[in-house]
C-alpha positions, 0 to 999 in steps of 0.5 A: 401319548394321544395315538395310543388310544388309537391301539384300542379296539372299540373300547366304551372307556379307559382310564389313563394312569400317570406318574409325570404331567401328561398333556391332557388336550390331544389325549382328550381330543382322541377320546372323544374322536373315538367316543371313549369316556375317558378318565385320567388318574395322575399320581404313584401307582401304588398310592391310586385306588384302582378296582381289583379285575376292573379292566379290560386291558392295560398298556404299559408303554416305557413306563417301568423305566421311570420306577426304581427297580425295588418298585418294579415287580410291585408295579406290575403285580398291581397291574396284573391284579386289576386285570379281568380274568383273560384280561391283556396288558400290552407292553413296550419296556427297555429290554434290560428291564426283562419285563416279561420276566416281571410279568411272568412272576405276576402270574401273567402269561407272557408272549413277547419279542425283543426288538431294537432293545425293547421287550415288545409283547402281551402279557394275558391274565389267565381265564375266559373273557367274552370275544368282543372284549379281547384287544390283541387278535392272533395276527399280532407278531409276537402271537404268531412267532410263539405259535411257529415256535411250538409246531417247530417244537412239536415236530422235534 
């Protein structure tokens, strides 16, 4: 989807990953509103040549409900994998898919919420990464709920 880019900030280039036909134009078009070089791989996740830490940031929008569950903590070990250190990966997945959890086993640390029966949330690959490269900021929601949750925790 095409707004997604908008998520985005100030990035020079990103590279789409798709397991089903996309519809190349509006996305196209949005990259090049935002002067994003663009490029789109379609094919099975595990069958793409990606670099190991070469991103930045990845979103993971509703797309593990489309691999089997055996595939599942696969996919996301190889997201997580070609994350920089302090790398994001922002995700929206069906709650039932408990793809915190998958994160989590993919050495990702995890900060999300559920919402409407969706698992909404950040997953960061641990280590440094320069300021101006990290894509969420600590106004996000989830970001200050788990902050609230550990001063409650502290008080205790």
């Amino acid at each position: 989807d095409a707004k997604n880019i908008y998520y985005l900030k100030s990035p020079s280039a990103v590279t789409l990953i798709s397991e089903t036909p996309l519809q190349e134009p509006p996305i196209r078009e949005a990259a090049a509103k935002l002067s994003i070089s663009l490029s789109i791989l379609q094919g099975e996740l595990s069958s793409l040549q990606l670099r190991a830490s070469g991103y930045d940031a990845a979103l993971c929008m509703q797309q593990l409900e489309r691999v089997p569950a055996a595939r599942q903590a696969v996919v996301c070990s190889l997201l997580a994998r070609t994350l920089k250190p302090g790398g994001r990966l922002i995700f929206i997945e069906k709650a039932s898919i408990d793809a915190p959890a998958l994160f989590e086993e993919a050495q990702l640390e995890v900060l999300h919420e559920v919402e409407n029966n969706y698992a909404i949330g950040i997953a960061l690959k641990p280590g440094d990464a320069p300021k101006e490269s990290r894509m969420l900021g600590t106004s996000s929601r989830a970001v200050r709920r788990q902050a609230a949750k550990g001063k409650k925790n502290k008080r205790k």
